[in-house]
GUSE-936946 format. One record per residue: residue number from 1; residue in one letter; x, y, z of N, C-alpha, C in turn. Coordinates in Angstrom, 2 decimals. Example, Ala and Ser with C-alpha at 12.3 -4.5 7.8 and 13.67 -1.06 7.14 Angstrom:
BEGIN
NODE vodren lomi  n.east n.north    n.up ca.east ca.north   ca.up  c.east c.north    c.up
NODE      1    a   13.19   -5.69    7.80   12.30    -4.50    7.80   13.20   -3.30    7.80
NODE      2    s   12.85   -2.25    7.08   13.67    -1.06    7.14   12.90    0.03    7.87
REM end
This chain:
BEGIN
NODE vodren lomi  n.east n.north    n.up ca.east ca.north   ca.up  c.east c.north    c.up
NODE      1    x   21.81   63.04   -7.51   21.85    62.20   -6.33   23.23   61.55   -6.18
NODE      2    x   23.74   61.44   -7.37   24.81    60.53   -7.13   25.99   61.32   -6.84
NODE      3    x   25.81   62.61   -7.67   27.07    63.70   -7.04   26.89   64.27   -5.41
NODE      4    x   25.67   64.27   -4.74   25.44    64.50   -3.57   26.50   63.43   -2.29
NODE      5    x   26.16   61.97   -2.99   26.57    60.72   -2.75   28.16   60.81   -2.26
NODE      6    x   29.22   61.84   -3.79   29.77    61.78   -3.88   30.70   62.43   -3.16
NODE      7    x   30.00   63.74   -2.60   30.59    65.10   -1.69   30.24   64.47   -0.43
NODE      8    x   29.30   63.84   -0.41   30.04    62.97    1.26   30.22   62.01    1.69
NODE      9    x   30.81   61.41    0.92   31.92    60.57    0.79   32.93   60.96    1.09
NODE     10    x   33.28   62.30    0.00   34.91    63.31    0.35   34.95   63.56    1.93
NODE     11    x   33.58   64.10    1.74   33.62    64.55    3.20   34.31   64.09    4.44
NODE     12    x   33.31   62.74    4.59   33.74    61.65    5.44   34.98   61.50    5.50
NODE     13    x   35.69   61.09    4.58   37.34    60.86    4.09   37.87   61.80    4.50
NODE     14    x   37.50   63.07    4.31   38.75    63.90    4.67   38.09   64.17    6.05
NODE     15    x   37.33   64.42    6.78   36.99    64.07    8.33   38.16   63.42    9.10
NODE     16    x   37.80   62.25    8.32   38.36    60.93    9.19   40.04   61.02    9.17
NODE     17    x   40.52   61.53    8.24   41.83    61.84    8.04   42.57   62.82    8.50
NODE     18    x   41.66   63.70    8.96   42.12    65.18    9.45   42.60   64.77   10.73
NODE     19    x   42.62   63.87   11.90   42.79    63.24   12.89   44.00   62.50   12.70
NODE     20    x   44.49   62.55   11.66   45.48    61.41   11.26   47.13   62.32   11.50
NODE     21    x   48.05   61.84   11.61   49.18    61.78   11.28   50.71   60.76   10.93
NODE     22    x   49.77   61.11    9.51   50.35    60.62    8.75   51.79   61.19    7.75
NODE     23    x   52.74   60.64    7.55   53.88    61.05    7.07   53.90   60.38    6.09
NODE     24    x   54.69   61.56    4.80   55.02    60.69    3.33   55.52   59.75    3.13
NODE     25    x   56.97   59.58    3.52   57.54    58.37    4.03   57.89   57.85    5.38
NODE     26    x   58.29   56.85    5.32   58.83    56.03    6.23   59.57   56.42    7.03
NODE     27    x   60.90   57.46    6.40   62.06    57.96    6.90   61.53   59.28    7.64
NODE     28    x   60.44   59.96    7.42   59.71    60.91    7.84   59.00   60.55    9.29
NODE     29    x   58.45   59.71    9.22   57.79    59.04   10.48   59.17   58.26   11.19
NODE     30    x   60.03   58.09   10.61   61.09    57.54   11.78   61.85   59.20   12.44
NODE     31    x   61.40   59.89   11.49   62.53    61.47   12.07   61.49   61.79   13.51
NODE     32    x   60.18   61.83   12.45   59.20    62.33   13.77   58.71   61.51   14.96
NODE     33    x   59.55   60.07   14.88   59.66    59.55   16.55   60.79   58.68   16.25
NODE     34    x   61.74   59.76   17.16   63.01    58.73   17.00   63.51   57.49   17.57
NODE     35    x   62.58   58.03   18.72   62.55    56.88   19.99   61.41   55.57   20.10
NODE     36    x   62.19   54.84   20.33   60.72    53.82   20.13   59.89   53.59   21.03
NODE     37    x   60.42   54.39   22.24   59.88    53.53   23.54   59.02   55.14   23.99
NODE     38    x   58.83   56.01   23.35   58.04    57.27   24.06   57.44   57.89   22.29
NODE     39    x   56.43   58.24   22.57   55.73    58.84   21.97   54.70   60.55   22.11
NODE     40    x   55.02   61.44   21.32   54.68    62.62   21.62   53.45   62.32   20.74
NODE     41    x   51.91   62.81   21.27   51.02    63.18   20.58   50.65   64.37   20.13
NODE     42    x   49.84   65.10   18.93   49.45    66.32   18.48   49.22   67.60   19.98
NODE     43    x   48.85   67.06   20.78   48.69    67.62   21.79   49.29   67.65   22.89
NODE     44    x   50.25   67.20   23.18   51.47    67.43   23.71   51.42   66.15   24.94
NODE     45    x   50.84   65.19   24.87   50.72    64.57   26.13   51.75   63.17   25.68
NODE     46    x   52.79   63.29   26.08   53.88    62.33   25.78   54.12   60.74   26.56
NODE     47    x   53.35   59.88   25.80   53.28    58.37   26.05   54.55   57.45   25.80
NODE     48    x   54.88   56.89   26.98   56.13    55.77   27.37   55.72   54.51   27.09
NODE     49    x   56.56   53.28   26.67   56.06    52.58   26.50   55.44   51.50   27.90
NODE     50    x   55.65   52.17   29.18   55.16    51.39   30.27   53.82   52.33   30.79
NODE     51    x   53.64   53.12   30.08   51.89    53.81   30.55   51.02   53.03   30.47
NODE     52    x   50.42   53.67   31.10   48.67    52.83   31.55   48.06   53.60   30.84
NODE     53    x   47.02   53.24   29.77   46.21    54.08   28.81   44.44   53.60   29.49
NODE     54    x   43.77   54.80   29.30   42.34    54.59   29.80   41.79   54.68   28.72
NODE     55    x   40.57   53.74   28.38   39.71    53.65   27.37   38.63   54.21   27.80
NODE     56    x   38.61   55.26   26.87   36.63    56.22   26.78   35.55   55.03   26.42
NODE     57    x   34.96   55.77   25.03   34.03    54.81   25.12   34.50   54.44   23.99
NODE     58    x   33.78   53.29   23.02   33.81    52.99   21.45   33.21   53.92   20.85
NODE     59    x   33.42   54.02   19.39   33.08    54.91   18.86   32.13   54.02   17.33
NODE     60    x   32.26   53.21   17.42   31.04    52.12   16.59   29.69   52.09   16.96
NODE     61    x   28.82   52.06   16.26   27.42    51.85   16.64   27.59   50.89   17.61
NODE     62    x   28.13   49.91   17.65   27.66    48.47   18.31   28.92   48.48   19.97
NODE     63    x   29.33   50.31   19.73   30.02    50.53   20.98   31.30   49.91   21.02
NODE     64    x   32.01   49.29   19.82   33.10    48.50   19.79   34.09   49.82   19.76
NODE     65    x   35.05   49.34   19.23   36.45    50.41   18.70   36.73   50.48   17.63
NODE     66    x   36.58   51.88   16.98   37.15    51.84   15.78   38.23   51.77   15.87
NODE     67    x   39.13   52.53   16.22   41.02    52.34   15.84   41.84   51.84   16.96
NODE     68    x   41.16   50.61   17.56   41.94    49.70   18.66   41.26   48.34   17.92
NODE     69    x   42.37   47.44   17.74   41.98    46.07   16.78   43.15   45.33   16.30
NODE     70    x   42.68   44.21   16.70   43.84    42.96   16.81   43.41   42.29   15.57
NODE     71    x   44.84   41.42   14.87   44.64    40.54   13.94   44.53   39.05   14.32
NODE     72    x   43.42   38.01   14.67   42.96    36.95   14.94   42.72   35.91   13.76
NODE     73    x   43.63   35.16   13.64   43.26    33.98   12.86   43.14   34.87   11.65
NODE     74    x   44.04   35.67   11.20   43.70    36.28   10.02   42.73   37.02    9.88
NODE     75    x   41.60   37.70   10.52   40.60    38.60   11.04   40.77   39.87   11.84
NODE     76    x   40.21   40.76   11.89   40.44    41.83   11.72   39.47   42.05   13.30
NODE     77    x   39.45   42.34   14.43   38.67    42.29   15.36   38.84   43.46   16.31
NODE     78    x   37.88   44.69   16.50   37.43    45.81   17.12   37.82   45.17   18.79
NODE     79    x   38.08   45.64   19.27   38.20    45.96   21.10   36.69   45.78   20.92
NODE     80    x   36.03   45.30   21.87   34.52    45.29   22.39   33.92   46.16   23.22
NODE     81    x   33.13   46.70   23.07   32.59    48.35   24.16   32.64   47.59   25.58
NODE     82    x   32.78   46.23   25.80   32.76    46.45   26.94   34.07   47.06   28.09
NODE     83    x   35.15   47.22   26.93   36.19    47.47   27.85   35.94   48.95   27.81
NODE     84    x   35.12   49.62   27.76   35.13    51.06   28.01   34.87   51.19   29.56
NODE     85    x   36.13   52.30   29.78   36.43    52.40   31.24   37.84   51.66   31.91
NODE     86    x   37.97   51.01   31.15   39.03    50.06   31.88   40.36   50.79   31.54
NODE     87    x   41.22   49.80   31.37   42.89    50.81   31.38   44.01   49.34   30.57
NODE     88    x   44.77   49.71   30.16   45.43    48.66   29.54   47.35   49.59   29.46
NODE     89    x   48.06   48.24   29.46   49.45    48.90   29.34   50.15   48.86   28.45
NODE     90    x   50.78   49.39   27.58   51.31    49.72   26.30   52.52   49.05   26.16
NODE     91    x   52.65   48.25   25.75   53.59    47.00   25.16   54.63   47.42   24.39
NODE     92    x   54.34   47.93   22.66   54.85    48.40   22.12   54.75   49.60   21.32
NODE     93    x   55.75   50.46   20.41   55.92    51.20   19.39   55.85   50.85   18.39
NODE     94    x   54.87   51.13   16.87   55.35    50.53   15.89   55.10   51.55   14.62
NODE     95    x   55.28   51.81   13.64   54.96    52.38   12.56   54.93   51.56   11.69
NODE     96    x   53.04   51.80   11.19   52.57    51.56   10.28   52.24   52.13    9.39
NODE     97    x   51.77   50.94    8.21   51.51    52.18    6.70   52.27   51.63    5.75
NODE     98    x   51.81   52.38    4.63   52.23    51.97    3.08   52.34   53.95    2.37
NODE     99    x   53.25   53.25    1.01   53.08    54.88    0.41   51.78   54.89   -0.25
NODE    100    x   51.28   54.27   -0.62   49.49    54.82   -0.82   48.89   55.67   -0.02
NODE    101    x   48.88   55.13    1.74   48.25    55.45    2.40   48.95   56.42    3.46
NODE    102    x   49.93   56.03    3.72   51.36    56.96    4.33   51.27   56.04    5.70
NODE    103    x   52.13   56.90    6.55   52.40    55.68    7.47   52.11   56.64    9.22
NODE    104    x   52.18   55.70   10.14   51.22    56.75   11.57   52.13   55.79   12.41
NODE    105    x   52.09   55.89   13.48   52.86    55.45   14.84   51.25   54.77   15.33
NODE    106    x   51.65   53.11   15.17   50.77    52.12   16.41   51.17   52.35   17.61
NODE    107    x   50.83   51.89   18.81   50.84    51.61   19.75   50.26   50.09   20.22
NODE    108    x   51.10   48.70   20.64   50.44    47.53   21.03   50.34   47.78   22.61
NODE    109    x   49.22   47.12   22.67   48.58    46.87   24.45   48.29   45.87   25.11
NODE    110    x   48.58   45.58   26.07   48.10    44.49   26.82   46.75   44.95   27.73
NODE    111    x   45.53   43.75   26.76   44.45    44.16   27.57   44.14   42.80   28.29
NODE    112    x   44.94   41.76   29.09   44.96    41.00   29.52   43.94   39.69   29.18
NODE    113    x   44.28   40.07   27.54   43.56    38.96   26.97   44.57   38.03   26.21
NODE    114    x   44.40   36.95   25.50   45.69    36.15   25.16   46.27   36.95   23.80
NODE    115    x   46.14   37.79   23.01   46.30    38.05   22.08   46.48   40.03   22.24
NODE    116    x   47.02   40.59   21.37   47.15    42.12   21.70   46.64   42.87   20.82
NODE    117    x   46.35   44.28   21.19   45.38    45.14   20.50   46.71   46.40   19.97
NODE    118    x   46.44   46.55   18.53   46.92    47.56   18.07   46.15   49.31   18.06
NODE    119    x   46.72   49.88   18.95   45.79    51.63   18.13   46.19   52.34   17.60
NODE    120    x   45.40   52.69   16.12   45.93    54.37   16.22   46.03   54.96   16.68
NODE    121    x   47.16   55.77   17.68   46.82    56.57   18.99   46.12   57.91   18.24
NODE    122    x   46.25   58.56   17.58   46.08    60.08   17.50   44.35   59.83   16.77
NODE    123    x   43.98   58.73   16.29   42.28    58.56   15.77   41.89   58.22   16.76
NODE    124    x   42.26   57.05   17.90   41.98    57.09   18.95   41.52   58.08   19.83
NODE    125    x   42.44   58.93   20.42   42.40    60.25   20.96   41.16   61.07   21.06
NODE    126    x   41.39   61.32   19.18   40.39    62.41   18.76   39.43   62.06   18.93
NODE    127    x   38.96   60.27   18.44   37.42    59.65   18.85   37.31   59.82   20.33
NODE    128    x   37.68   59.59   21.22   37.38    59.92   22.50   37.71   58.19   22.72
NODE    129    x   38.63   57.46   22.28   38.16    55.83   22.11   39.49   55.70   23.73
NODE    130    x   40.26   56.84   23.06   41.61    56.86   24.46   41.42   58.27   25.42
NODE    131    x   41.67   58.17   26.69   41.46    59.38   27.30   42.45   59.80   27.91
NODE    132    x   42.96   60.97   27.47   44.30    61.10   27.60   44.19   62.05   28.95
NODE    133    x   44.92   62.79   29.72   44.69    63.51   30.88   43.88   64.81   30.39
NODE    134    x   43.70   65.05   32.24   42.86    66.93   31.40   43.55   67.63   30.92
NODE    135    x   44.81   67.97   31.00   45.56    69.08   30.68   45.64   68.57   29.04
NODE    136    x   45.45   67.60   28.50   45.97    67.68   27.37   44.64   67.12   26.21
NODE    137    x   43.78   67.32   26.71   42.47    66.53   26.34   42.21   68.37   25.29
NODE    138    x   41.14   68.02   24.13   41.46    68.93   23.38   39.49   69.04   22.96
NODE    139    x   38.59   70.22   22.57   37.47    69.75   22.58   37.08   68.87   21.29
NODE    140    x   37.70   68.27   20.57   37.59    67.26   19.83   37.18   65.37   20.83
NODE    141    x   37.85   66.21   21.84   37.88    64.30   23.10   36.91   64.87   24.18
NODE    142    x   36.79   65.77   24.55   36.20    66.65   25.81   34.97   66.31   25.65
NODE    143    x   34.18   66.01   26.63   32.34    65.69   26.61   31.89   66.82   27.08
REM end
C-alpha cells in the first residue's frame, strides 16, 4: 500500500512538472528571455508586458487558481474562481526560483485589486487557468 502511495506521488510530481519550464540556472533563464518586457511561451504565443490576459477557469476544487497568487500579509493567496472570465493586464516580468527547484519566468498583473497577482504563465496555460488565443491554444488548454 505504501509503495502504491508512493508511485503516485511520482506520478503527480512529474505531471505537474512536465508543464513547467524550468531552467538549471539563473543565467539559463536570463539567456532564454532576454527581454524583460515580452515573453515567448512553449507554444509560440508571444506576451508583452502591456497585454490583456483572459482567465479560463480555476483549476482548484474550490475553483480558485492554482498558479495565479499574491503574497498578503505574509500569506500565500489563490486568485478566487470568481475572476474566471475576466481579463487582467500584465504589469511585470520576473524570474523566479531557486537551484533546488530551478527557476521559470513570473508574470505580475493588475487585477484591479489593491495588491498584485503573480503567474506561472506556462502551468497556467496548460491548466487552462490562462487562455491564450486559438491559434496557439494546444489540447492540453482546449475544452
Amino acid at each position: 500500500m505504501k509503495l502504491l502511495l508512493v508511485y503516485l506521488s511520482l506520478i503527480l510530481i512529474s505531471v505537474s512538472l512536465f508543464s513547467q519550464n524550468y531552467f538549471i540556472s539563473e543565467q539559463d533563464a536570463l539567456k532564454a528571455f532576454p527581454k524583460k518586457d515580452v515573453y515567448k511561451t512553449k507554444s509560440g504565443w508571444i506576451i508583452s508586458k502591456v497585454d490583456t490576459l483572459h482567465f479560463g477557469h480555476g483549476s482548484l476544487p474550490d475553483k480558485s487558481f492554482s498558479f495565479i497568487k499574491a503574497q498578503i500579509n505574509g500569506r500565500t493567496m489563490s486568485l478566487p474562481g470568481s475572476y474566471s472570465g475576466r481579463i487582467a493586464e500584465i504589469a511585470n516580468f520576473y524570474i523566479l526560483g531557486n537551484k533546488q527547484s530551478g527557476y521559470y519566468v513570473s508574470a505580475r498583473i493588475k487585477t484591479g485589486d489593491p495588491f498584485r497577482f503573480n503567474i506561472d504563465l506556462e502551468n497556467a496555460i496548460a491548466a487552462g487557468e490562462i487562455e491564450p488565443p486559438e491559434e496557439f491554444k494546444t489540447r492540453t488548454t482546449s475544452n
